[in-house]
N, C-alpha and C positions, 0 to 999 in steps of 0.2 A: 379376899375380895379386891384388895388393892391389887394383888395381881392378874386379877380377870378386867381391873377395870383397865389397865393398862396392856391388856395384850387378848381384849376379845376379839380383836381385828384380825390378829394372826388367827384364833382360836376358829372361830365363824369360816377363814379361808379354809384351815385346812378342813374342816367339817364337810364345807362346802367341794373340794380336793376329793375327797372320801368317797363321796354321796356319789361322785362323778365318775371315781372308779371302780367302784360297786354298779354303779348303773353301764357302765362298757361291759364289763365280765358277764352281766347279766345278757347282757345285747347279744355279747358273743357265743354265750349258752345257748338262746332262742333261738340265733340264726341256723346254729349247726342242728337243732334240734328239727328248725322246721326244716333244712337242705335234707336230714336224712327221711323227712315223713313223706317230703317229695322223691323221694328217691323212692323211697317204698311204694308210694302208688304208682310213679312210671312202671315198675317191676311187675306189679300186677297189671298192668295195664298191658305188656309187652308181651308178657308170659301167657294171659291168657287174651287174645284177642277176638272179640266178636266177628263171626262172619260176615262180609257183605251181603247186603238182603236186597236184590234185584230190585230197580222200580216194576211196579204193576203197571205194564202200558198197555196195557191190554185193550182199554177202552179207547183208545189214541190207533191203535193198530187194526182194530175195528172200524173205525172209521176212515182211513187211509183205502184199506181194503172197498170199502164202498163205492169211494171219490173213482179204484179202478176198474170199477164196474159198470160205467157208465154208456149209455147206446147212443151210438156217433150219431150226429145230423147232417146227414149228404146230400148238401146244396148244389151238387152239379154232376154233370155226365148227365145219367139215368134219374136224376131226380125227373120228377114228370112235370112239377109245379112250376117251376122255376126252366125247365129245358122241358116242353114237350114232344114228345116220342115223333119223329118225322116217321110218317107210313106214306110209300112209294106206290105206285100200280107199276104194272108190266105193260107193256107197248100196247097188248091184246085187251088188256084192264080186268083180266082173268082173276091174275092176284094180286094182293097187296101186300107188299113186302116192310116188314117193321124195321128200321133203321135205328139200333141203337147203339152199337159203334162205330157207325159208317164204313167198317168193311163191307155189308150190305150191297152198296152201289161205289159205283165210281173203279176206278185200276184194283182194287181189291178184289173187282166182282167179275173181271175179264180174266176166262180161263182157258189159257193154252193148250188144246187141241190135239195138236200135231208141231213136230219139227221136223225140215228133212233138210240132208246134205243137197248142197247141189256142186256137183264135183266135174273135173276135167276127166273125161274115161277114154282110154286108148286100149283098142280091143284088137286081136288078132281073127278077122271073119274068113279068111282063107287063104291057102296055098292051092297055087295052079303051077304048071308047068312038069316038064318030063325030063328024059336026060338029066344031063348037069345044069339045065338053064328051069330055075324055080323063080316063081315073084311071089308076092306075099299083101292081101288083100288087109290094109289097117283100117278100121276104124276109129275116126275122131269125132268126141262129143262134148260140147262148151254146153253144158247145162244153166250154167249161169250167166249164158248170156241174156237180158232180155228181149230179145227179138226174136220170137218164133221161130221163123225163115235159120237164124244164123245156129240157134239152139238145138236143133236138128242132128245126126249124124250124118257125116260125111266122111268117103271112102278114096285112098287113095293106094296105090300100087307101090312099093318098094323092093328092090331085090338087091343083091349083091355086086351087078354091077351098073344099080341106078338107085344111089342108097338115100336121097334126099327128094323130101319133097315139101309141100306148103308149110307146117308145123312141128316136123321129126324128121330127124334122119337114120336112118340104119347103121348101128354099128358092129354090131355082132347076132350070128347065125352059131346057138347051140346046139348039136346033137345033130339028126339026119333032115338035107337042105329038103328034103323032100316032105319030112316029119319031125319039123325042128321040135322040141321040148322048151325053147324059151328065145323069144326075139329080144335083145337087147336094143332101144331105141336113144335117143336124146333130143330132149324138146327143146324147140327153139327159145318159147320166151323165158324160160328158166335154167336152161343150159341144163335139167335135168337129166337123171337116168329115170327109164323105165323099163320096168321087161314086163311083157307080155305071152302067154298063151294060150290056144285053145280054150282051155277053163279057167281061165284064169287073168280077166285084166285090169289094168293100171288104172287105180281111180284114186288123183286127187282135191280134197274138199277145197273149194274154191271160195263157197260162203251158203248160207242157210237160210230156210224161207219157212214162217210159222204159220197157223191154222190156229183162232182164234174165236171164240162164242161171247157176248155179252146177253145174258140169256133176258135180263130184265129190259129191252127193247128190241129181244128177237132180233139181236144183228149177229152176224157170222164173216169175219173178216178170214180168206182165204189166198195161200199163195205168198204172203207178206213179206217182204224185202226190206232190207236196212235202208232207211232214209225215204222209208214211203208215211203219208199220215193216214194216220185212223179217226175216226170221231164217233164220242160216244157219251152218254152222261151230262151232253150240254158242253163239251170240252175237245178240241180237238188236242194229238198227242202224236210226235214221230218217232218211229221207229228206229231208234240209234243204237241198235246192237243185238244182235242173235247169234246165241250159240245153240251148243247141242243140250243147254241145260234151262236157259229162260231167254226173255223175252225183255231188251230193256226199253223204256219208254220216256220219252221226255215232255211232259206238257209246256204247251206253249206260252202260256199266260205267266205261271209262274218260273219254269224254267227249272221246274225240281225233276227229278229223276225215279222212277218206279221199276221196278225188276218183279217181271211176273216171272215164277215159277213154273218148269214145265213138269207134271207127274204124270210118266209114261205109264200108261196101261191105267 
């Protein structure tokens, strides 16, 4: 007893030592016990893995599908409510013409006809003379001119040795002078060559004249020349350019430009 009473202090510590490392060993037992239990279910957990199981969007996809079913509401153009349909008469008041993209009336509704060259023609109309002494009857024809009187054909005489006259000169005489097969000429205002004959002569396009109907006021525009105007539709429009393919036009108000199409035949 005396030695307990003098040495419970040690006795209690180391007790207290003991208890401490008894309870570490233990600690250290549970730890590795629970690392390996986890370890065992990752295992299973890896080895066999559940499939992923798609969401059901079914009901979501269904209604998406709806949303792109839907019937437009078309407030302009052709709507009738909001744009009501313009209906035209004809000049005669015969019919009435429904206007619903305005191609109906206006440059849309004016249709080209006709086109035709108007060309410079230099024709061979005869050989006179006998012996060695032939001359040679040209004709010349300015289609584009507009003056009547000037647009006319006109004849003049050229031979070899008087090879010059108002518009051409004579340059060469092929084949027999009497029965040439081909007059080679040169025009004055282009220094060109031409040849000419019998069946056969020299026609250059000079410029083009159209033939034109707006049927919805019964008008009929004939003869038409570049830089002449038309009127039609409430609008006058000049004529700034024709070829052998349309008809271009320019209105005056706006200053835009229109190209009628010509369809031959």
């Amino acid at each position: 007893m005396d030695f307990l009473r003098k040495h419970w202090e040690k006795i209690l510590l180391s007790v207290v030592l003991l208890a401490s490392a008894l309870a570490v060993v233990w600690q250290l037992h549970h730890n590795e016990q629970e690392r390996l239990f986890i370890e065992e279910q990752r295992q299973k957990i890896m080895a066999n893995p559940k499939p992923y199981q798609p969401l059901n969007l079914a009901r979501e996809q269904a209604a998406l599908a709806l949303q792109n079913q839907y019937t437009p509401i078309v407030l302009h153009k052709q709507h009738n409510t909001f744009n009501p349909v313009l209906w035209q008469a004809k000049a005669d008041n015969s019919v009435w013409i429904k206007v619903k993209t305005g191609k109906e009336v206006g440059p849309d509704a004016l249709v080209v006809t006709a086109i035709r060259p108007l060309c410079t023609v230099v024709s061979l109309e005869r050989v006179s003379g006998q012996g060695s002494s032939y001359s040679y009857l040209i004709g010349y024809t300015r289609e584009a001119e507009t003056n009547k009187t000037l647009a006319k054909k006109i004849t003049f005489y050229v031979s070899p040795s008087s090879k010059k006259s108002r518009f051409f000169s004579l340059v060469e005489v092929k084949g027999d002078i009497s029965n040439p097969d081909e007059l080679i000429l040169e025009l004055d205002d282009t220094k060109e060559t031409a040849s000419v004959s019998k069946d056969k002569p020299f026609k250059r396009v000079e410029t083009y004249v159209a033939d034109m109907k707006y049927d919805i006021e019964s008008l009929t525009f004939t003869g038409v020349r570049k830089g002449e105007t038309i009127s039609f539709g409430g609008m006058d429009y000049i004529v700034v350019d024709i070829d052998a393919g349309q008809v271009v036009l320019l209105e005056k108000v706006s200053g835009k430009r229109i190209a009628i199409k010509y369809k031959a035949g």
